[in-house]
Backbone as CSV, one residue per row, in Angstrom:
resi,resn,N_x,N_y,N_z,CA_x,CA_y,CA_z,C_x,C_y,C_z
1,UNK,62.639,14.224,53.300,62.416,14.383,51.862,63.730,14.759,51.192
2,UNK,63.821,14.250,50.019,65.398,14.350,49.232,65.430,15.720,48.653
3,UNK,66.238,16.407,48.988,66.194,18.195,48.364,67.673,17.415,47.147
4,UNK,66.946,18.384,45.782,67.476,17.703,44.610,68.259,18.899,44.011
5,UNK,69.386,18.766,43.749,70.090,20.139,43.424,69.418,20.979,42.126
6,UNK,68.349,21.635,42.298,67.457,22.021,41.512,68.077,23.506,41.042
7,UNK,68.447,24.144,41.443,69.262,25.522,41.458,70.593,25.749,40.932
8,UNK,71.038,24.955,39.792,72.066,24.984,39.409,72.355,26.315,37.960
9,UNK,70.941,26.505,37.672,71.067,27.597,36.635,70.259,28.496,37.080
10,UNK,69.922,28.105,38.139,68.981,29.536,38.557,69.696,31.050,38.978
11,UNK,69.113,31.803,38.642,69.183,33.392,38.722,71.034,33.589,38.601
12,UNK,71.437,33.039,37.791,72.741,33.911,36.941,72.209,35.388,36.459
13,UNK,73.407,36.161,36.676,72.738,37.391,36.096,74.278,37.896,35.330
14,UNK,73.983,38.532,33.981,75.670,38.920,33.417,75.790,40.475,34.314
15,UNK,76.979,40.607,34.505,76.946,42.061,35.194,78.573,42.520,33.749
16,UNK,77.189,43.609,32.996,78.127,44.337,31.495,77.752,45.880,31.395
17,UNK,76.703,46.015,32.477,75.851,47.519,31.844,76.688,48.250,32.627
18,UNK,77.174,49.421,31.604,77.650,50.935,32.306,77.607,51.449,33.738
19,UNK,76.032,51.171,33.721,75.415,51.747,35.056,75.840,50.641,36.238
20,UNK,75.626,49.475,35.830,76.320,48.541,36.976,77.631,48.645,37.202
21,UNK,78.663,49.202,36.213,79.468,49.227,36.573,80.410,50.375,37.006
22,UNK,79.357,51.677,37.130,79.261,52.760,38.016,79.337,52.788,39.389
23,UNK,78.123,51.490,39.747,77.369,51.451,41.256,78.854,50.615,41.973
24,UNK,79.465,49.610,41.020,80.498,48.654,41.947,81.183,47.735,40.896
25,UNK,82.484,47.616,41.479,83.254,46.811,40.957,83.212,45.297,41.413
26,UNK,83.510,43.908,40.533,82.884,42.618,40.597,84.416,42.645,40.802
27,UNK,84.927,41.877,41.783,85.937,41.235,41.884,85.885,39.537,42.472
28,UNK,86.684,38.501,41.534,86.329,37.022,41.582,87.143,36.433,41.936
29,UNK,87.103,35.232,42.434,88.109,34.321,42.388,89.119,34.405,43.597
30,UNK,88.478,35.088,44.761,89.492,35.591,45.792,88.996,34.311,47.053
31,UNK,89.980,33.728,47.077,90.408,32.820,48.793,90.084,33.589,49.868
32,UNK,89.233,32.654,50.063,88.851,33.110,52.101,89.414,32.131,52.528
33,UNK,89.467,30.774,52.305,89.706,29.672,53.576,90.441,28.564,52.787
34,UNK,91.086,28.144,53.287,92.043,26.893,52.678,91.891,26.038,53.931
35,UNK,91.418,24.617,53.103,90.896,23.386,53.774,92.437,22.683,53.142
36,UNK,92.857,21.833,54.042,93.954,20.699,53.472,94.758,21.568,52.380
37,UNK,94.421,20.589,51.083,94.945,21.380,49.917,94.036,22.058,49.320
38,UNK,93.054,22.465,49.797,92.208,23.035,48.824,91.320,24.502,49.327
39,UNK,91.355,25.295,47.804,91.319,26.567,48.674,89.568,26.987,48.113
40,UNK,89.111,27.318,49.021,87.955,28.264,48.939,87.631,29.603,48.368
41,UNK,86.771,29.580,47.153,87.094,30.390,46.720,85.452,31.361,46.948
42,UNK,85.500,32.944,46.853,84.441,33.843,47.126,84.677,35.121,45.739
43,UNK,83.484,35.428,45.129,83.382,36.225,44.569,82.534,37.809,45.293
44,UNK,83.470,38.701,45.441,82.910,40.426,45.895,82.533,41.034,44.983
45,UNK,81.229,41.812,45.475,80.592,42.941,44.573,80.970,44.458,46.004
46,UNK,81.874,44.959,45.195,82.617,46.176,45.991,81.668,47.381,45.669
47,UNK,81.583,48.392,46.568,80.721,49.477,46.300,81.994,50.351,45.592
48,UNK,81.656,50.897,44.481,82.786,52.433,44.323,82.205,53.673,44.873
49,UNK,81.277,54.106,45.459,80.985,55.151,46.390,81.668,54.845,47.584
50,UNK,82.700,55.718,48.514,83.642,55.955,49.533,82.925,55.683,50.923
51,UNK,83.432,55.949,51.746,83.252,55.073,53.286,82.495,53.752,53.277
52,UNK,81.726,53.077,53.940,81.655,51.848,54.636,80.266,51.731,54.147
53,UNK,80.253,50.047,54.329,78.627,49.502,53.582,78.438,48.615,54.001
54,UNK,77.209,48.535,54.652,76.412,47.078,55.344,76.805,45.997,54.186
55,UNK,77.113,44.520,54.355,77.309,43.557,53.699,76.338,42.460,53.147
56,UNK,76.646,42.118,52.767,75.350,40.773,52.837,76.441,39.428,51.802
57,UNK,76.498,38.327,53.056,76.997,36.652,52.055,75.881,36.024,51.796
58,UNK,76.143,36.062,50.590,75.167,34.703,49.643,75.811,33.532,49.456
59,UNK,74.702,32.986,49.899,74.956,31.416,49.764,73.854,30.434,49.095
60,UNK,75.026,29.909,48.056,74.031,29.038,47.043,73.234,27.846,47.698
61,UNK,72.223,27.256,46.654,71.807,25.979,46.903,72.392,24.757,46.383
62,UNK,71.764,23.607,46.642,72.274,22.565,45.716,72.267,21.303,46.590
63,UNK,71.115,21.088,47.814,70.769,20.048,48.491,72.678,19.663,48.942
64,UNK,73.389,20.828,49.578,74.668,20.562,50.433,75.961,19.874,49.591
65,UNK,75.270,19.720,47.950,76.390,18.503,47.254,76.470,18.905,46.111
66,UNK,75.989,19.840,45.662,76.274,20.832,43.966,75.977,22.209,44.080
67,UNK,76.319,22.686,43.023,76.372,24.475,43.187,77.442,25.108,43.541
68,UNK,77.659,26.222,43.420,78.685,26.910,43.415,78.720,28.423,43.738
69,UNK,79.581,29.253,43.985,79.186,30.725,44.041,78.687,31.274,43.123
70,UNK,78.323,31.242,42.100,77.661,31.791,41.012,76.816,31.536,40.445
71,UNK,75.993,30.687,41.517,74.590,29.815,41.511,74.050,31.419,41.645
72,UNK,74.068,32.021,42.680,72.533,33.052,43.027,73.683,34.642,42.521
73,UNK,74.310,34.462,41.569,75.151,35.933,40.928,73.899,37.353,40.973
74,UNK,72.327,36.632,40.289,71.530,37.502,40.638,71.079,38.020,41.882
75,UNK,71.208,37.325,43.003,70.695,38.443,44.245,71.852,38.745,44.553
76,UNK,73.016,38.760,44.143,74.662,39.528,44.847,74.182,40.445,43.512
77,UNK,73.808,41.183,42.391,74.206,41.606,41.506,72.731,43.021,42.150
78,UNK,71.766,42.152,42.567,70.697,43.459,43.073,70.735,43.883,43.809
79,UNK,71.451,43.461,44.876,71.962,43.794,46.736,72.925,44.362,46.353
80,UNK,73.953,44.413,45.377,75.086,45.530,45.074,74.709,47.146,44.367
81,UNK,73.373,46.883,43.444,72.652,47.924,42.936,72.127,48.761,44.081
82,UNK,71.886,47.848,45.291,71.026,48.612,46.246,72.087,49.769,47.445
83,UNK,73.219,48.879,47.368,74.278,49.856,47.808,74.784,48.886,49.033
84,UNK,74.531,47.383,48.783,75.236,46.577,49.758,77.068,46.082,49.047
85,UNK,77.703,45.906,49.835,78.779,45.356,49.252,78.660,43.414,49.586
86,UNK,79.029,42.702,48.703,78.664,41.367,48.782,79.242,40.289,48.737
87,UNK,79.218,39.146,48.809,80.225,38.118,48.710,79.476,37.094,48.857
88,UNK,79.730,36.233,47.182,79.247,34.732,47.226,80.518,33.791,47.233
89,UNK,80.031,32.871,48.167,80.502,31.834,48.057,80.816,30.068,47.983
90,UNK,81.515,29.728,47.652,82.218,28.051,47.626,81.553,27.886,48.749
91,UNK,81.478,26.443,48.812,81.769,25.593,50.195,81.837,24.348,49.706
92,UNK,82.478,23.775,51.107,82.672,22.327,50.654,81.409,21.579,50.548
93,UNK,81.545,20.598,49.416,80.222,19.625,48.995,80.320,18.242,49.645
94,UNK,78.826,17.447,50.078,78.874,16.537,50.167,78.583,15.945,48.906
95,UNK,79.444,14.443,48.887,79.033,13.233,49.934,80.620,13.435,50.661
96,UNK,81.550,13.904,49.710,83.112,13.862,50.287,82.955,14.630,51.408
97,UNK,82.209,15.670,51.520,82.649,16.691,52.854,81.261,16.637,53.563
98,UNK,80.843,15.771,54.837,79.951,15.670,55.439,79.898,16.924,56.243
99,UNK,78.388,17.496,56.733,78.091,18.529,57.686,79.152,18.057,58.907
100,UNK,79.522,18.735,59.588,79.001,20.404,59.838,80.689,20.996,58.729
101,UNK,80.504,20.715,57.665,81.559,21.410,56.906,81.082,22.611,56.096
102,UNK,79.809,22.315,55.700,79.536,23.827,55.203,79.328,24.523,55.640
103,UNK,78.468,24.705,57.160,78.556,25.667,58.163,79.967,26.005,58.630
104,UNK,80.729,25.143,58.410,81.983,25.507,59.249,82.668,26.289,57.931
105,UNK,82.370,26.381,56.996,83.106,27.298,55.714,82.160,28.225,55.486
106,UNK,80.748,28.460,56.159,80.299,29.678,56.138,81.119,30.246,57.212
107,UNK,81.114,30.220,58.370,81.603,30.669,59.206,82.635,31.321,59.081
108,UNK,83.884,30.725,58.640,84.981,31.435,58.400,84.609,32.145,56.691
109,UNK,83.504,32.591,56.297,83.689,33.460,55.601,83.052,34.790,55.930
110,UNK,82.260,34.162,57.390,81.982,35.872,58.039,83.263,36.498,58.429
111,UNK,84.148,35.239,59.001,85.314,35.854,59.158,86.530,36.608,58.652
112,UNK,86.371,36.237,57.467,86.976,37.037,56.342,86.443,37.874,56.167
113,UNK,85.369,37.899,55.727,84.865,39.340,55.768,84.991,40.611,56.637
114,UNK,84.777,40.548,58.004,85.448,41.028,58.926,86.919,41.726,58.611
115,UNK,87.576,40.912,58.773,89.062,40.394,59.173,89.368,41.353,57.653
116,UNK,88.333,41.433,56.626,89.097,42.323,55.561,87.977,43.617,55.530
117,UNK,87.272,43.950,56.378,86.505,44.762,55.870,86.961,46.272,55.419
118,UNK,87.874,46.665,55.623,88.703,48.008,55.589,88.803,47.880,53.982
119,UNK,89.713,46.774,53.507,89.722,46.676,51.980,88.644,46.750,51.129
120,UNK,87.425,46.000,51.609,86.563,46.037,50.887,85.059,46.715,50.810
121,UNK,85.410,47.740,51.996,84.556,49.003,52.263,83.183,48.494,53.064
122,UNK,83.556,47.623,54.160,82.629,46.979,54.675,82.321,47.294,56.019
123,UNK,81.001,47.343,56.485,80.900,48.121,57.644,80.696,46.699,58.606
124,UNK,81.565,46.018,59.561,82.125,44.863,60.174,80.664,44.471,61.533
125,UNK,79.922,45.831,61.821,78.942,45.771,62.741,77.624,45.710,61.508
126,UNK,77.156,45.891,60.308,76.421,45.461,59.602,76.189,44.217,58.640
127,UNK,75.867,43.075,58.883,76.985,41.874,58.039,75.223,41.327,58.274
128,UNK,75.079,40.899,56.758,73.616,39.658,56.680,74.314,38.844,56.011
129,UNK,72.941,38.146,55.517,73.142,37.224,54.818,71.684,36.672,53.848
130,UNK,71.795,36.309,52.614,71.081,35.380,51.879,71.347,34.026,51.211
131,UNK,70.148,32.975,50.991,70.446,32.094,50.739,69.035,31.510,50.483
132,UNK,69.360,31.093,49.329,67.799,29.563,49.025,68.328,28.464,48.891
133,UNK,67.411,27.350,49.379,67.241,25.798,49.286,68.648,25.684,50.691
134,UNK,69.447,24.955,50.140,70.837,24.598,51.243,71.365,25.723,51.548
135,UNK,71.256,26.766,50.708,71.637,28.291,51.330,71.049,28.676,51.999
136,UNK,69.661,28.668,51.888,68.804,29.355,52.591,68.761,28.909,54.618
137,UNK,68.865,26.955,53.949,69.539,26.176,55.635,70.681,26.811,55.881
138,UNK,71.598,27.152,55.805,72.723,27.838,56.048,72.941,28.878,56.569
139,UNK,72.179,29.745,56.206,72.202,30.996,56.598,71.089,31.651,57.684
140,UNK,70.216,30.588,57.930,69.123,30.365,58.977,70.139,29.555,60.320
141,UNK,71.293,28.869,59.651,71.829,28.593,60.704,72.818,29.636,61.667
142,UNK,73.509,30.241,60.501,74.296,31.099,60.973,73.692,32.206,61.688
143,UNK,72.455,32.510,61.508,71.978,33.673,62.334,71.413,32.835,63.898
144,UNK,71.243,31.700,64.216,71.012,31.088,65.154,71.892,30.255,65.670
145,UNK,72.969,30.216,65.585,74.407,29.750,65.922,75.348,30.633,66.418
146,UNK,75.008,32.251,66.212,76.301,32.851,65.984,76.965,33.075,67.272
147,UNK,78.188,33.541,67.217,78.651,33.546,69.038,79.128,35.277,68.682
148,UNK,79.440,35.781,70.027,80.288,37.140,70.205,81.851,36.219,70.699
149,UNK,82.657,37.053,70.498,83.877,37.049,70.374,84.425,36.604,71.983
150,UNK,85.247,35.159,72.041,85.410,35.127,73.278,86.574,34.234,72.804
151,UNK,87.269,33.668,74.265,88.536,33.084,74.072,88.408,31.479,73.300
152,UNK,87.349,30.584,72.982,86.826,29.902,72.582,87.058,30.159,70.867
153,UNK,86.824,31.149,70.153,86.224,31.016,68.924,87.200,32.333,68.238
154,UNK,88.297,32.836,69.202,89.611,33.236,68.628,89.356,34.437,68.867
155,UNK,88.418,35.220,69.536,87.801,36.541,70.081,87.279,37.118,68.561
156,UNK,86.770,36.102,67.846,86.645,36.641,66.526,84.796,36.591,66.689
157,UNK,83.701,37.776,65.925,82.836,37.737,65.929,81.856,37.052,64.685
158,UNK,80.890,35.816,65.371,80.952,34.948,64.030,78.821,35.454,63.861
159,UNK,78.524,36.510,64.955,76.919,36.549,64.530,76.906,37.832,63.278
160,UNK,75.824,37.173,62.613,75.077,37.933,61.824,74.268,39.113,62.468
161,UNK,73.545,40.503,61.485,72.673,40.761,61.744,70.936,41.057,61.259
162,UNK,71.460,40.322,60.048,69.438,39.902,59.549,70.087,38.724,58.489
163,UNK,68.854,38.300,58.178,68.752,37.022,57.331,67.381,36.997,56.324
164,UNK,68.267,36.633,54.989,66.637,36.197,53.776,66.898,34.900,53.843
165,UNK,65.875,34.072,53.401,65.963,32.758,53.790,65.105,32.057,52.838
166,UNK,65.283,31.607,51.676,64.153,31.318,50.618,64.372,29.653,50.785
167,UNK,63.168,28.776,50.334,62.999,27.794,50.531,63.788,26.827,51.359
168,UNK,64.005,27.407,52.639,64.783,27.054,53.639,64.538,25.688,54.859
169,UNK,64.682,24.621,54.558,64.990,23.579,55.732,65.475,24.219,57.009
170,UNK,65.022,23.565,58.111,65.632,24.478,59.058,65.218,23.598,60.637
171,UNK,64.949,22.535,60.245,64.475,21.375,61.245,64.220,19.897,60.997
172,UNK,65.635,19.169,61.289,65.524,17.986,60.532,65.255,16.925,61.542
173,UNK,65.406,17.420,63.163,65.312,16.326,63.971,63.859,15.171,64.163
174,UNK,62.926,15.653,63.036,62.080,14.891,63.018,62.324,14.706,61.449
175,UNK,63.305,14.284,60.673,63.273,14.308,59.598,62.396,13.094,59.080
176,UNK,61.725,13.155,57.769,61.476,11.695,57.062,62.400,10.727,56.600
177,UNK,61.285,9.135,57.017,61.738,8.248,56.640,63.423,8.261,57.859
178,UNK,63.371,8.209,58.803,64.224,8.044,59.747,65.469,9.064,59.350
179,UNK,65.376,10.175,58.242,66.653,10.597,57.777,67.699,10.019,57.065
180,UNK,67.058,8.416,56.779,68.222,7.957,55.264,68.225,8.623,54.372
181,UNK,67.162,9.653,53.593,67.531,10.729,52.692,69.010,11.005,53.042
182,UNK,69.321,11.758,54.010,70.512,12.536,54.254,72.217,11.439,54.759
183,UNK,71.939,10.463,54.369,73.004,9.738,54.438,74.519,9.951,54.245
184,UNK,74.167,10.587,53.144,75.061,10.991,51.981,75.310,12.395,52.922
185,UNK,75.079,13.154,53.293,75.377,14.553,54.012,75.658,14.415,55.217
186,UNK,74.676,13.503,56.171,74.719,13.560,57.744,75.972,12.370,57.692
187,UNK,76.116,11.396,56.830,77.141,10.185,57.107,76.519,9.042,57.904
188,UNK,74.698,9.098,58.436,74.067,8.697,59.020,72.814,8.939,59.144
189,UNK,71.710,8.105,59.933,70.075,8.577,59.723,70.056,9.177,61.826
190,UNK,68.666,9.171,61.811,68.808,9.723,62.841,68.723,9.093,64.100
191,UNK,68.743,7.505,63.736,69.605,6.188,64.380,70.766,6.258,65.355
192,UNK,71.231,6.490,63.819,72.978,6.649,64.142,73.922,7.780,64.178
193,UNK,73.109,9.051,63.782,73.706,9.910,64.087,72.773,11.322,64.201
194,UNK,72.118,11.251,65.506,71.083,12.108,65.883,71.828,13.688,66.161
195,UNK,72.963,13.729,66.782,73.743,14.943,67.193,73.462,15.985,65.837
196,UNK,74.147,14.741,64.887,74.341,15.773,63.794,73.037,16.515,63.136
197,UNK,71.849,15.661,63.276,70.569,16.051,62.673,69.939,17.334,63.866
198,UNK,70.307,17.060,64.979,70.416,18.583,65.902,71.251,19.690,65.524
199,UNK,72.415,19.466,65.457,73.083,20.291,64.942,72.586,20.949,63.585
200,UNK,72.446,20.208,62.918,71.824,21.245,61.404,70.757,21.811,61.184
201,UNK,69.857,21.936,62.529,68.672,22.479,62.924,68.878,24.040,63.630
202,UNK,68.307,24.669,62.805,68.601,26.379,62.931,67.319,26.410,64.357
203,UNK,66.193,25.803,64.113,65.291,25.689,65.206,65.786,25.248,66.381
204,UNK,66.641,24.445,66.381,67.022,23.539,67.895,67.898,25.162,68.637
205,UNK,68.573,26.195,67.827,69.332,27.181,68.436,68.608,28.301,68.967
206,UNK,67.022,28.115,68.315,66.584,29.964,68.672,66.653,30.301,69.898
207,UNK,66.795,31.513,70.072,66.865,32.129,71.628,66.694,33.714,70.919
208,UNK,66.046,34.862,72.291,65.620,36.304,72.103,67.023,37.026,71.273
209,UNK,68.241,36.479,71.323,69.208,37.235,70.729,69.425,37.263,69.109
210,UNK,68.927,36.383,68.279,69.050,36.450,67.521,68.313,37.402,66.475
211,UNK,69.146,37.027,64.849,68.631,38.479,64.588,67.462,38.255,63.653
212,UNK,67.336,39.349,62.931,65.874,39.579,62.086,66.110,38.697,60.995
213,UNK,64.980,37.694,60.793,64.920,36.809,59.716,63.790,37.062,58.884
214,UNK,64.108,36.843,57.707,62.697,36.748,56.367,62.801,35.811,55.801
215,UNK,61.250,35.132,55.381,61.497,33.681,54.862,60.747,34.231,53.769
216,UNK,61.269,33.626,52.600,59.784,33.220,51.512,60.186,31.872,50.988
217,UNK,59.135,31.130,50.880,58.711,29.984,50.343,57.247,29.508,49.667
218,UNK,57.642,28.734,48.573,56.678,28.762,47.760,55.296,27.615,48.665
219,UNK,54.367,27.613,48.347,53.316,26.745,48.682,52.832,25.550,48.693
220,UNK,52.842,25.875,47.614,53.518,24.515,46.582,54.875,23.683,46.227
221,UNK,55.928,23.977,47.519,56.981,23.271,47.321,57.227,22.213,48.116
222,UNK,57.486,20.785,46.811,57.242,19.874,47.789,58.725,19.046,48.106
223,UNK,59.823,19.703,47.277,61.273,19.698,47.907,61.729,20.418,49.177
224,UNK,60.953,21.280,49.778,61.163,21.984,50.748,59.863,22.329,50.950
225,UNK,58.889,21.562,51.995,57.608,22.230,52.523,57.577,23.599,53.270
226,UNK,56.544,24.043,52.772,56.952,25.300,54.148,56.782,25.138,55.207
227,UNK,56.356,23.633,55.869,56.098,23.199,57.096,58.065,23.827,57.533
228,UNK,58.518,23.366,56.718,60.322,23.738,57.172,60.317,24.670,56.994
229,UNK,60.655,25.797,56.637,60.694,26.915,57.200,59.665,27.607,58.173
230,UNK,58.650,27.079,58.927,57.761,27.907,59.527,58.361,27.075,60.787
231,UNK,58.593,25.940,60.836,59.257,25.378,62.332,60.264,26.783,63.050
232,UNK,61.276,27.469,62.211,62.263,28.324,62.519,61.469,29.578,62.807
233,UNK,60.665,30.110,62.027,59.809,31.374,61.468,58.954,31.388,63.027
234,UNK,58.103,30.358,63.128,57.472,30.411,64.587,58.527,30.309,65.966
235,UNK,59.080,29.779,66.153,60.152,29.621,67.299,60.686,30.928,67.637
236,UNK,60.979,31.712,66.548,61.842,32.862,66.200,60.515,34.209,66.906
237,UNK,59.703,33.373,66.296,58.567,34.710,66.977,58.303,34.462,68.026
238,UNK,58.372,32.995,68.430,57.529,32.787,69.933,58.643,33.563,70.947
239,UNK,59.965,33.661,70.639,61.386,34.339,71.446,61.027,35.516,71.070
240,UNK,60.423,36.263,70.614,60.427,38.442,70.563,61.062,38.389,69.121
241,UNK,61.802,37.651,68.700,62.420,38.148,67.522,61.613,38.251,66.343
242,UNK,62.009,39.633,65.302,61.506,39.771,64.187,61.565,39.288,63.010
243,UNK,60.024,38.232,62.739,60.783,37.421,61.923,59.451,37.848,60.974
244,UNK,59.456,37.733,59.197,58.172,37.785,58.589,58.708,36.239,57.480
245,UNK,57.196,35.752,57.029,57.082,34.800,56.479,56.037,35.362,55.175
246,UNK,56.830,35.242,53.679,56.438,35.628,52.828,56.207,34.312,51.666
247,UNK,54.913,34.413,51.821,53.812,32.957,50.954,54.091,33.116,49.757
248,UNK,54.443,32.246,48.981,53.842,32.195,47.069,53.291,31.421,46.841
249,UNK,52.032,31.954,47.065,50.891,31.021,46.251,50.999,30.018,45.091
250,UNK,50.831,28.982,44.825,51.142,28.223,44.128,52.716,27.895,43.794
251,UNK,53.837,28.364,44.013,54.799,28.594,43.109,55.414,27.004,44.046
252,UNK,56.528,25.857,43.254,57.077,24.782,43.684,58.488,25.740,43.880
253,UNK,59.889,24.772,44.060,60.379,24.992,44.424,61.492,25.999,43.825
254,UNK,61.311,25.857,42.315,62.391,26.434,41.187,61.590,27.878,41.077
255,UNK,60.092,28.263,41.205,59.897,29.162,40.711,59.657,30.068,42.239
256,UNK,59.874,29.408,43.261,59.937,30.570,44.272,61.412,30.605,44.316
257,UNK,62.333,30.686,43.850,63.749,30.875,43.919,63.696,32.148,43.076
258,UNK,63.046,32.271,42.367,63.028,33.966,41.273,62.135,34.193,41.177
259,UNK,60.835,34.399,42.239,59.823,35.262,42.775,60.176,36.511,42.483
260,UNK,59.376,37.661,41.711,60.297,38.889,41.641,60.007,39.541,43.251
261,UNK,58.552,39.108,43.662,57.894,39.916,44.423,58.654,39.563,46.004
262,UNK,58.765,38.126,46.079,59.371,37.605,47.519,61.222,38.437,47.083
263,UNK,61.600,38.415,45.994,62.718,39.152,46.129,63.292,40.100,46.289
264,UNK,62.442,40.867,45.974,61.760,42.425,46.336,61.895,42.549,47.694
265,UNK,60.774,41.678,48.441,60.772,41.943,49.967,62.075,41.228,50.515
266,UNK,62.423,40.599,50.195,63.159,40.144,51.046,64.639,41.085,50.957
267,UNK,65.093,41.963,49.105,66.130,42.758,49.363,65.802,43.790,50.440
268,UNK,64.509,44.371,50.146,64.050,45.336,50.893,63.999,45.370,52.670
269,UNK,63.847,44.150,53.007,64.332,43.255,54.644,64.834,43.659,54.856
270,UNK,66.090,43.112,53.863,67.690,43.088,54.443,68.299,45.264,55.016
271,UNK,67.719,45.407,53.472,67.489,47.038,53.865,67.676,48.001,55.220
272,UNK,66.394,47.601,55.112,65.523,48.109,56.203,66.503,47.683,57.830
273,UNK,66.510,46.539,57.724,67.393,46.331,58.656,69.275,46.660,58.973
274,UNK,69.510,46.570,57.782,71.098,46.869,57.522,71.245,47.871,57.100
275,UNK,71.362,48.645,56.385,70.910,50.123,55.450,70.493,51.196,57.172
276,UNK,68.574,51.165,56.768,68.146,52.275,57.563,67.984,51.816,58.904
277,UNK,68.119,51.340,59.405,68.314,51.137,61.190,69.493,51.344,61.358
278,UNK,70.648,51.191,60.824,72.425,52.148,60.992,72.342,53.360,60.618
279,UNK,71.194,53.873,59.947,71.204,55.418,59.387,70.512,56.180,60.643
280,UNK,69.516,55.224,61.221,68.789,55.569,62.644,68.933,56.339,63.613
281,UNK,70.407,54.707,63.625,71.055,54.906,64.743,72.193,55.873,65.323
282,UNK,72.342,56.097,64.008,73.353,57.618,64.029,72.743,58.462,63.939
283,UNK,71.659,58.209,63.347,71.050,59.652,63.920,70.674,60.071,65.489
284,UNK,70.213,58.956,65.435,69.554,58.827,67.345,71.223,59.362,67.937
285,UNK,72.419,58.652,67.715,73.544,59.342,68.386,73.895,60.821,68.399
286,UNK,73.746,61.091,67.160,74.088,62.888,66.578,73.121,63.708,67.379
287,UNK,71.884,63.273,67.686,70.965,64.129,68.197,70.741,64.285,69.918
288,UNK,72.068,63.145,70.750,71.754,63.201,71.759,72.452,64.229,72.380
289,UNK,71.727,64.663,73.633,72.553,66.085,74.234,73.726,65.817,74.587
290,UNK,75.192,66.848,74.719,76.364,66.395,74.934,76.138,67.668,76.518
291,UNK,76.911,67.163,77.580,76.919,67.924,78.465,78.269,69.078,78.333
């Protein structure tokens, strides 16, 4: 099915109020990755409260070929209220930049992140991620792709540790209509270029290691069924991992993108998992006996 860059004005949010600009400073326009001649650009929402802060990258939609970092400004602008520090970003678009290029420019923007977390008050062992429609595929990939640090991948660490995932694709190897939809993205159907339609399948990767995922998707969406996201959502559970799947009744594809209620749960996910399970876990450390 053709995912239609439907998310191009969705959930902008202005960040002008006092109080927002108490909680964190918006800094824009900053390079993570330079392709050829061309540089990648990421917008940070910095905490101004002192020591270190679970992260979270947002990543827009736009069916892999429109959109921009300032497609989803609103969930980087409520995940910064909540006390995450954040970063949306660029990636390269098809039809010019075929997969696996946007995964491969998410990737190196976990790595930046990392690689700067000292500057930008980031705690390097807490790192999520959000994303709807092609974001939402994206970031379902990256939590089922990710590697630990070995001589292969530059000893650099490219896994996540939770994931929101709104109207998310996430299994194309049985795609429709043989996958000529995706021509324009894959460079091929699933004929002629089956690898790649594996590859962009967050399902073809699950295994018990991966981390905590939340889906919401609308019911009624018939740019993204929830048959696609529940392929990932079940796999993920049938392996031990914690995954929840959050329904909107009736809602198609534009109006589960600014669900208040799926957005709610799903900041609250990320939370719960990044936030109070590091608050836990130090505690569980502080409290153990020292000999």
């Amino acid at each position: 099915m053709m995912l239609m860059p439907v998310l191009l004005a969705v959930c902008f949010a202005p960040i002008t109020s006092d109080s927002v600009e108490a909680e964190f400073e918006v800094r824009e326009k900053i390079v993570y990755s330079k392709v050829a001649d061309r540089e990648l650009l990421l917008d940070a929402w910095v905490p101004n409260k002192d020591g270190i802060h679970p992260a979270v990258l947002v990543v827009h939609g736009g069916a892999w070929r429109s959109g921009d970092r300032r497609q989803l400004r609103g969930y980087a602008t409520a995940l910064a209220k909540r006390g995450f520090a954040c970063f949306a970003i660029d990636y390269r678009l098809a039809p010019n930049d075929k997969f696996p290029a946007q995964i491969e420019d998410c990737r190196e923007a976990v790595k930046w992140i990392r690689a700067n977390a000292a500057e930008y008050k980031v705690n390097p062992e807490k790192l999520g991620a959000i994303g709807y429609s092609a974001g939402g595929h994206l970031v379902c990939l990256l939590a089922t792709t990710g590697e630990a640090p070995n001589e292969k991948n530059g000893q650099v660490d490219t896994r996540i540790q939770c994931v929101a995932a709104g109207g998310a694709p996430t299994d194309f190897r049985t795609a429709a209509d043989n996958g000529k939809w995706a021509r324009y993205w894959m460079g091929g159907d699933l004929t002629t270029a089956p690898d790649k339609f594996h590859d962009a399948s967050a399902t073809a990767f699950v295994d018990k290691d991966d981390p905590p995922v939340f889906f919401f998707n609308g019911t009624a969406d018939e740019l993204v069924p929830i048959a696609w996201s529940m392929s990932c959502h079940d796999a993920l559970k049938a392996n031990g991992v914690k995954t929840e799947m959050h329904r909107i009744e009736g809602a198609g594809h534009m109006l589960a993108a600014m669900n208040p209620e799926a957005l709610d749960k799903a900041y609250t996910f990320l939370q719960q998992e990044l936030q109070e399970q590091g608050e836990k876990n130090s505690q569980a450390e502080t409290a153990l006996p020292t000999e």
